[in-house]
matplotlib code that plots the C-alpha trace (Angstrom):
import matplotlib.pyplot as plt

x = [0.0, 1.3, 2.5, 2.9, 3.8, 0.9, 0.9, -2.4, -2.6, -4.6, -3.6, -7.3, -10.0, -10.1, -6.7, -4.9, -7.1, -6.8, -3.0, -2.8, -5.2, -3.0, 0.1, -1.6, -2.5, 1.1, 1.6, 3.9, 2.3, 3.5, 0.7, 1.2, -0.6, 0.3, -0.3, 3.3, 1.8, 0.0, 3.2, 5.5, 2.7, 2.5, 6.8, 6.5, 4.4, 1.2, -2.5, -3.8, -7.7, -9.5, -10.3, -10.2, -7.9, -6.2, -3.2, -2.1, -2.2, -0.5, 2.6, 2.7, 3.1, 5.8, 7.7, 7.7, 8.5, 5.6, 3.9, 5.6, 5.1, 5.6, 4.7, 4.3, 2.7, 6.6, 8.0, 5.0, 5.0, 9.1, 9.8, 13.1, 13.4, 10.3, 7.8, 4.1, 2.2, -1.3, -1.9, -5.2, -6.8, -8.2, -8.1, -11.3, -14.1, -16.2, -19.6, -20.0, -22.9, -24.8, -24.5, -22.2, -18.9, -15.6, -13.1, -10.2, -8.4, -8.9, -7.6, -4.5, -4.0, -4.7, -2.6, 0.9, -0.2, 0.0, 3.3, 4.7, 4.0, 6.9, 5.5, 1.8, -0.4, -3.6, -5.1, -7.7, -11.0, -11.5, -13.1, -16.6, -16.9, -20.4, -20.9, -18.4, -15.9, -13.8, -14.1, -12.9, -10.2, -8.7, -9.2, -7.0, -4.2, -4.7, -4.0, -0.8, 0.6, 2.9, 5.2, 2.2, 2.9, -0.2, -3.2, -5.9, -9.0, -11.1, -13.8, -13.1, -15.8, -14.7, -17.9, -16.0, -18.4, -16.1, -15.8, -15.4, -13.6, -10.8, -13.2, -14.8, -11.8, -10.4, -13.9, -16.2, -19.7, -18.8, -15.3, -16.9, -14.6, -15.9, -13.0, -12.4, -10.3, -9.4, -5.9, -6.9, -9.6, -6.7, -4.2, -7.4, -8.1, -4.8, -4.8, -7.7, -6.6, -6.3, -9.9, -12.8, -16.2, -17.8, -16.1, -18.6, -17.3, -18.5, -18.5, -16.5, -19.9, -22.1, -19.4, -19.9, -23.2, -23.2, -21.6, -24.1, -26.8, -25.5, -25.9, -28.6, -30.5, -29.1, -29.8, -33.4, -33.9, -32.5, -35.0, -38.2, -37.5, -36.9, -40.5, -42.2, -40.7, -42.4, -45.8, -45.3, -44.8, -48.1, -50.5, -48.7, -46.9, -43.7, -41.3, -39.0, -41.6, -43.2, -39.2, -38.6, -42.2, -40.5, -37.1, -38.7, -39.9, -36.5, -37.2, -36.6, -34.5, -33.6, -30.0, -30.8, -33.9, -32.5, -34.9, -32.4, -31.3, -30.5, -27.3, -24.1, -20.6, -18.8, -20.7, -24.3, -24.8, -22.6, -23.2, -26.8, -26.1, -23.8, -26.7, -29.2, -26.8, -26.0, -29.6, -31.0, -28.0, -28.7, -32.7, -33.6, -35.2, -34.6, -36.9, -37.2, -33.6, -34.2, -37.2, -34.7, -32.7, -35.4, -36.9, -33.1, -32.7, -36.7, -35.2, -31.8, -34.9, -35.8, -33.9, -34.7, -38.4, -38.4, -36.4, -38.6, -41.7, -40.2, -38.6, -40.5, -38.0, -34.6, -33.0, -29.9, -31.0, -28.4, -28.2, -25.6, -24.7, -23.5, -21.6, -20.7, -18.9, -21.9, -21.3, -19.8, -16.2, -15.2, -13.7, -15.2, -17.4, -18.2, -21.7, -22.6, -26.1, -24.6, -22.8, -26.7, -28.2, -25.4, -26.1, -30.4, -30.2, -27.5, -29.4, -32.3, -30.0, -28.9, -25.8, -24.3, -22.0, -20.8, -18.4, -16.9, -14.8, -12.6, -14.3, -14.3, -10.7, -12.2, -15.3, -13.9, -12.5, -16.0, -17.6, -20.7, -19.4, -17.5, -18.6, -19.6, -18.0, -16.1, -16.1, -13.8, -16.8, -20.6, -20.9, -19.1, -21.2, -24.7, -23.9, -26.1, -28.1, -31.2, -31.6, -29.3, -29.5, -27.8, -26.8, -24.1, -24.8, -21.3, -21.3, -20.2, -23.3, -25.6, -24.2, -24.5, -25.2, -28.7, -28.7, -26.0, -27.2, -30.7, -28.6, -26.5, -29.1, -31.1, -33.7, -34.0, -35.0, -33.3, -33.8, -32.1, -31.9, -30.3, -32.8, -30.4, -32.7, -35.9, -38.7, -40.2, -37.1, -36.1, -39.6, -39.5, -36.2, -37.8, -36.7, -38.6, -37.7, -38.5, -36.9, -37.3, -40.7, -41.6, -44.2]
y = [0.0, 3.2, 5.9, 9.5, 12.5, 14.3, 17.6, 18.4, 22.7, 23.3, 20.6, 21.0, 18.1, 17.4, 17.9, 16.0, 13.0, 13.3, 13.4, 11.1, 8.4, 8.8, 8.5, 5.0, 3.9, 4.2, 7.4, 10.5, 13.4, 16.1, 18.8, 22.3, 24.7, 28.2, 28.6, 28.3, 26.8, 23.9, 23.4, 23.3, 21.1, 18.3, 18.7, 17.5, 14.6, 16.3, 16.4, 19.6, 17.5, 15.0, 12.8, 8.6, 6.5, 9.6, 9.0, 5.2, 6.4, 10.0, 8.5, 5.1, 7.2, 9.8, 7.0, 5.0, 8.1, 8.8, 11.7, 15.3, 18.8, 22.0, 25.8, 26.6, 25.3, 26.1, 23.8, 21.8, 20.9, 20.5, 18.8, 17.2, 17.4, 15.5, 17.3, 16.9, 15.3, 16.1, 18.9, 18.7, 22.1, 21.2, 25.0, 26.2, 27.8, 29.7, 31.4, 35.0, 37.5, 36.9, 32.8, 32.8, 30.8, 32.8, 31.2, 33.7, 31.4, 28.4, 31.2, 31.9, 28.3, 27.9, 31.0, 29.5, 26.1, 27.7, 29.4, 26.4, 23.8, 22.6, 19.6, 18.1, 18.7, 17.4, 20.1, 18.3, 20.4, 18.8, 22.0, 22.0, 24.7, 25.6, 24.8, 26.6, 27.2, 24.7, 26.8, 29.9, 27.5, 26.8, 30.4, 31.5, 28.5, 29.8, 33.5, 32.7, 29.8, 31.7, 28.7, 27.3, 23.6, 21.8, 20.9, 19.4, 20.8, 17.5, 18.2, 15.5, 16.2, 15.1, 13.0, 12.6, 12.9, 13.9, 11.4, 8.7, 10.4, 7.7, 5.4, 7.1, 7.8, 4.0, 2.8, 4.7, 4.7, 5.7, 8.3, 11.3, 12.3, 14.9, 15.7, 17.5, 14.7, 11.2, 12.0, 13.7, 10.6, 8.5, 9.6, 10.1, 6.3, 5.5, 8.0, 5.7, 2.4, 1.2, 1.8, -0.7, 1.7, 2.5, 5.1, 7.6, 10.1, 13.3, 16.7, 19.1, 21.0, 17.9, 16.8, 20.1, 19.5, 16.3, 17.5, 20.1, 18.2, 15.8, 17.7, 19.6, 16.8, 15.1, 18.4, 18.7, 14.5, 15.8, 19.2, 16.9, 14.3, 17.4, 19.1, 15.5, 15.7, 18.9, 17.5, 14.9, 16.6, 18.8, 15.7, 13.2, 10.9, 8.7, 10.6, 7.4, 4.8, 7.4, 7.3, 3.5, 3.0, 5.4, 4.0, 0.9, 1.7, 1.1, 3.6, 6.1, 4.3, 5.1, 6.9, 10.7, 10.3, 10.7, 13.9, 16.1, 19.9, 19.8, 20.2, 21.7, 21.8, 23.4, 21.1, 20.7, 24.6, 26.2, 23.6, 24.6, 27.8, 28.3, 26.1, 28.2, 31.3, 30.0, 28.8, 32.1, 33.9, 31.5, 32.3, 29.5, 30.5, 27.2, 27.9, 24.3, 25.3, 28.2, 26.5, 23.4, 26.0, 27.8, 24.3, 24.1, 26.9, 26.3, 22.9, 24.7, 26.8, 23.2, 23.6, 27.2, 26.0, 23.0, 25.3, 27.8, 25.2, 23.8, 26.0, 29.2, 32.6, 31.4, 34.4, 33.0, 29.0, 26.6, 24.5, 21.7, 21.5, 17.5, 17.6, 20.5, 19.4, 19.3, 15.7, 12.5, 11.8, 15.2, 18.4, 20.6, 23.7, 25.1, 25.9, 23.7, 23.8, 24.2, 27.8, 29.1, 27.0, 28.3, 32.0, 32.0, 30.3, 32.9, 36.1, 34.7, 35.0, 31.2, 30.4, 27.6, 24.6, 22.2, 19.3, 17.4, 14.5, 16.3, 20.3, 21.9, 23.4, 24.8, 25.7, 27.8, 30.0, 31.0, 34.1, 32.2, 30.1, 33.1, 32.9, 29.3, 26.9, 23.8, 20.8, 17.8, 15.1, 14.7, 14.7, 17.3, 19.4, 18.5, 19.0, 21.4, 22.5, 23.0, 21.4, 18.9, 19.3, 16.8, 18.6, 15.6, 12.3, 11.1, 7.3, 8.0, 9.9, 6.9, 4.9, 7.3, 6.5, 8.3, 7.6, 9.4, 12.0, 12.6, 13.1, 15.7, 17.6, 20.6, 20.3, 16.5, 17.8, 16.3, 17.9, 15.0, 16.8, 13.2, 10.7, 8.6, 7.4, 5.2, 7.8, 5.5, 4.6, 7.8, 8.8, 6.0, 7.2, 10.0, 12.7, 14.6, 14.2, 15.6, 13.9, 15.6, 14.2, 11.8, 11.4]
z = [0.0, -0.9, 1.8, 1.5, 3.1, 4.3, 6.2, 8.4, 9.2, 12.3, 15.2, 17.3, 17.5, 14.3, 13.0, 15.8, 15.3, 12.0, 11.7, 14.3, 12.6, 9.3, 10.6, 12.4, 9.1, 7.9, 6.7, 7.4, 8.8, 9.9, 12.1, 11.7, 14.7, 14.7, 18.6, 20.4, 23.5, 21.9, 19.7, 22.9, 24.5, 20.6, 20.7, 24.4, 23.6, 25.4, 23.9, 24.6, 24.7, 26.1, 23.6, 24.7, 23.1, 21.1, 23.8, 22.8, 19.1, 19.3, 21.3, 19.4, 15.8, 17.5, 18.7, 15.6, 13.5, 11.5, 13.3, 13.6, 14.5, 12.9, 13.6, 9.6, 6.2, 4.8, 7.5, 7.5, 4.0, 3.7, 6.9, 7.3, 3.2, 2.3, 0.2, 1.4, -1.4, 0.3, 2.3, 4.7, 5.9, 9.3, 10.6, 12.7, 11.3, 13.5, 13.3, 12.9, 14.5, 11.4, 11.2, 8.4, 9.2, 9.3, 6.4, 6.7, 8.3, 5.4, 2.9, 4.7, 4.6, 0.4, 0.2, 2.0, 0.4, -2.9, -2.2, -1.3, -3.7, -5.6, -6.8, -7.9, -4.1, -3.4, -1.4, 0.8, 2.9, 6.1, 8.2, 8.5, 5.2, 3.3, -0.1, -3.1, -0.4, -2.7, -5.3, -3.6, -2.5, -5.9, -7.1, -4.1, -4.7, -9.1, -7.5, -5.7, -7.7, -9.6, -10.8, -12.1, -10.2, -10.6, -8.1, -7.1, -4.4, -2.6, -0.3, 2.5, 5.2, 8.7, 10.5, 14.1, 17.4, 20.2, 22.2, 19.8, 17.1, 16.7, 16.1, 13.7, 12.0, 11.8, 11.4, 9.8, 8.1, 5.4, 3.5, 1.6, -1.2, -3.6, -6.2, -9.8, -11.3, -11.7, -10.5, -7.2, -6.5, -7.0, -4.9, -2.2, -2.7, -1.6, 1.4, 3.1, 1.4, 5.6, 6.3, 5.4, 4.8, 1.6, -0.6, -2.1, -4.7, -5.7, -7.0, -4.5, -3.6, -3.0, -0.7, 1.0, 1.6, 2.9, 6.0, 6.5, 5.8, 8.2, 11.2, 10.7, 10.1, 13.5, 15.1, 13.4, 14.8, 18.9, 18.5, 17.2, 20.1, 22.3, 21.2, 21.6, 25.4, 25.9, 24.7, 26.9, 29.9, 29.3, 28.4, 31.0, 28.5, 28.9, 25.8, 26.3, 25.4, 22.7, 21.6, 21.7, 19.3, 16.9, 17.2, 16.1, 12.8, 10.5, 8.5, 11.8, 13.9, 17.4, 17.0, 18.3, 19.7, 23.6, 25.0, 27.6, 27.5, 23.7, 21.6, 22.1, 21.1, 18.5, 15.7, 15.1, 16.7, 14.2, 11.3, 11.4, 11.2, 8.5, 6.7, 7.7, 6.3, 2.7, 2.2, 2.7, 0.9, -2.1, -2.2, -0.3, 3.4, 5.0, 8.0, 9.1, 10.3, 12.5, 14.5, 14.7, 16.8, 18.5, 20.1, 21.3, 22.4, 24.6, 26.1, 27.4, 29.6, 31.3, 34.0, 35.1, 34.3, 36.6, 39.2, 39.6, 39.5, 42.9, 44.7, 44.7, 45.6, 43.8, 45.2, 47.3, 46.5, 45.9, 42.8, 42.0, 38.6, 37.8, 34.5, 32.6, 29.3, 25.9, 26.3, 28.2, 27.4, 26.4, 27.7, 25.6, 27.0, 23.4, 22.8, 25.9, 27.6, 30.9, 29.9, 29.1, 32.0, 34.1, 32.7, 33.4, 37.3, 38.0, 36.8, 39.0, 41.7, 42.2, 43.9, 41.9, 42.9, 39.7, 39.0, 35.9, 35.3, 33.0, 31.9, 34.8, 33.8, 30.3, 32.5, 35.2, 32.2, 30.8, 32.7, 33.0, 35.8, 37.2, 41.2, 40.9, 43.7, 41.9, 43.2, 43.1, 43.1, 43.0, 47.0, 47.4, 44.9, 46.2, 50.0, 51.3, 47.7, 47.5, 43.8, 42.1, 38.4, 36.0, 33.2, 31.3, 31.1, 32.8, 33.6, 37.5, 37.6, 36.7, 40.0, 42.5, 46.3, 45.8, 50.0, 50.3, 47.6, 49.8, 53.5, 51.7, 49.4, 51.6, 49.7, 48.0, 44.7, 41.6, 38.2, 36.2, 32.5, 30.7, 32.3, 33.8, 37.0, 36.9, 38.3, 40.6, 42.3, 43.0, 44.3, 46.3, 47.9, 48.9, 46.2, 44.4, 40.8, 37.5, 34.3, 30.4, 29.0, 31.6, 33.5]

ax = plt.figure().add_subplot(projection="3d")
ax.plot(x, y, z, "-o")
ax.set_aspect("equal")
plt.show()
C-alpha cells in the first residue's frame, strides 16, 4: 500500500485526530498549529484535549517516527526534506454574528499552500466549510501559484463525534470524497486504502453539503425528540416509550432520539447555522432550520423552568450543577447547555456549585461560571443545595449513592436533564424528581 507525506494545518480536534489516525495507518504526517503553546505542549508529547484513546495512538506514531510537529505550512510541507504530497486544511471555522462561518483562516492556509508547492499537491477540505468554499479555494491557490505547479482541491468532510472520534476515523460509516479529477480521487483512494467503509465520490460541492446536511438533520432528529418531550410533559406521556415506538420503525431508527437539554458543542450549533446562512443567501429560506434552533434553544430553559416550579423565591438557592462538558467523554465547553443553563439560574440570583470528570478546567475560564464553587466530586457538589441538576450524562453519575445524595441535598430535589434514573425509584427514595418528557 502506498505511503505519502501528508501535512495536516490546524492541530485541534479534528486535526490532531486526523494526523494522528494517518500516521496509524502508515503514513507520514506532519501537524502544523500556529499557537506556540499547543506546539510546545505536541513537541512535548502532550495532547492539549480529552479525547479517549487519542493517547495510545498519538505516542505510538511519534515514537515509531511517522507523526511530527511543525509551527508553519513552509516547515509543514518540507519537513526534514520530504515534500508533502497532500496537504489537509483542518483550521477552525467559526460562526459570525450573522450565522455565516468565518473562512479567513482556510484562505491563509490555500494562500501558503499555494506558495509552497513545488511539486503536484492534493489540497484536501477537512473544516466544516459551506458549499463553493472549494471553489474559492482553488481560485485563491490559481491566484498565488505563480510557478504554475499543478493541483488538485477535494472536499473531505470530517464526521468525528467527540468522544469517539478515533473510532470514527479508523472505522467509519462511510469516507466522503468529492473531487475535480481522476488523479486527485486516485491519490485520495490510496490515502484511506487502511480503512474498510464505503467510498462515495462526488463533486467538490455535493461533498460540502453532505456534512451540512448531516448535522442539521441530526440536530433537526434531537429538537423533534426534544418538542415531543415537551408535549409529553403537558399531556402526561412517557417521551421514552413514545421514543422507543419510533425508534422501532427502521425507517426512523432510534440513533438521536434521547430527549435532555438539547445540543451543544462546536458542531451541530454552528453547522446549522452556516446552513441556515447559505440557504437564505442563495434564495432559499430554510426555516425548518431556524425552528430546529429555536426548540433548542426552549429545552436549554428546562432547567430554570423546573427550578422555579419547585422551589419558589430562587434568590440565594443553591443548585448543584452535575456535568458541565456538551457531552460524556469530552472536555469541551463550546456551545454547551450548561454555559446558558449556568447564565439564566444565576441572573435569578442562584448560587451555583458544579463538578466534571474532565471540563471543569475549560469551565472555570468562561464568565458564565465566574462565582460558581467547583467541586472535586458529586458529594461534594450537592452538599447542602437545595436542587441537584444533571446537566451531562457522565457514567459516574448513573451509579450514585442516591442515600448518600438525599442526606447531603437541603432540599431532596433532583432535576435530572439526561434521564439517567428510573422515576419510581427515585420517588420512592424520597426525592422529588423531575426527568425531560416523563411522567
Amino acid at each position: 500500500m502506498e505511503k505519502f507525506n501528508i501535512c495536516v494545518v490546524g492541530a485541534g480536534y479534528v486535526g490532531l485526530v486526523t494526523g494522528t489516525c494517518l500516521a496509524e495507518l502508515g503514513h507520514r504526517v506532519v501537524c502544523v498549529d500556529s499557537d506556540p503553546r499547543k506546539l510546545k505542549a505536541l513537541k512535548a508529547r502532550k495532547i492539549p484535549i480529552y479525547e479517549p484513546g487519542l493517547d495510545t495512538l498519538f505516542l505510538r506514531n511519534i515514537r515509531e517516527g511517522r507523526l511530527h510537529f511543525a509551527a508553519s505550512v513552509d516547515e509543514g510541507m518540507h519537513h526534514q526534506g520530504r515534500r508533502a504530497q497532500v496537504v489537509f486544511i483542518a483550521v477552525g471555522t467559526p460562526p459570525r454574528a450573522d450565522g455565516s462561518a468565518d473562512l479567513s483562516a482556510v484562505e491563509a492556509v490555500a494562500e501558503a499552500v499555494a506558495r509552497n508547492m513545488r511539486d503536484y499537491t492534493v489540497l484536501v477540505d477537512k473544516s466544516t466549510v459551506p458549499v463553493e468554499t472549494g471553489e474559492w479555494v482553488s481560485k485563491t491557490v490559481a491566484r498565488h501559484n505563480k510557478k504554475g505547479v499543478a493541483y488538485d482541491v477535494v472536499s473531505n468532510p470530517e464526521f468525528l463525534a467527540e468522544g469517539t472520534a478515533m473510532n470514527d476515523f479508523l472505522k467509519p460509516d462511510r469516507v466522503v470524497l468529492g473531487v475535480t479529477s481522476p488523479r486527485a480521487e486516485a491519490v485520495m483512494r490510496k490515502v484511506y486504502a487502511g480503512i474498510k467503509a464505503p467510498v462515495l465520490v462526488t463533486d467538490v460541492k455535493s461533498a460540502e453539503l453532505i456534512k451540512h446536511a448531516s448535522n442539521s438533520f441530526l440536530a433537526t432528529k434531537i429538537s423533534y425528540i426534544n418538542a415531543v418531550a415537551a408535549v409529553c410533559e403537558k399531556v402526561g406521556a412517557d417521551v421514552t416509550l413514545v421514543a422507543k415506538g419510533m425508534g422501532l420503525d427502521r425507517r426512523i431508527g432510534d440513533k438521536f432520539l434521547r430527549p435532555g437539554l438539547g445540543f451543544g458543542g462546536f458542531c451541530f450549533p454552528k453547522d446549522l447555522e452556516a446552513f441556515y446562512w447559505i440557504s437564505k443567501q442563495k434564495g432559499f429560506d430554510f426555516r425548518l432550520l431556524k425552528e430546529v434552533k429555536d426548540v433548542n434553544d426552549f429545552a436549554k430553559t428546562w432547567v430554570l423552568r423546573k427550578v422555579e416550579e419547585n422551589l419558589w423565591n430562587l434568590e440565594g438557592k443553591t443548585v448543584a450543577l452535575l456535568g458541565l462538558a456538551f457531552k460524556p467523554n469530552t472536555d469541551d465547553m463550546r456551545f454547551a447547555p450548561s454555559v446558558d443553563i449556568a447564565r439564566m439560574l444565576k441572573d435569578r440570583g442562584v448560587r451555583l456549585r458544579g463538578c466534571d470528570p474532565v471540563a471543569a478546567a475549560n469551565a472555570k475560564a468562561l464568565p458564565a461560571f465566574k462565582g460558581m464553587v467547583f467541586c472535586r466530586d458529586p458529594y461534594e457538589c450537592v452538599k447542602g443545595a437545595d436542587a441537584m441538576a444533571v446537566l451531562t450524562e457522565w457514567e459516574p453519575f448513573r451509579t450514585l449513592d442516591m442515600k448518600r445524595v438525599r442526606r447531603l441535598l437541603r432540599v431532596p430535589l433532583v432535576l435530572d436533564g439526561r434521564n439517567l434514573y428510573d422515576p419510581a425509584a427515585m420517588r420512592a427514595a424520597g426525592f422529588t424528581y423531575c426527568s425531560v418528557g416523563r411522567p
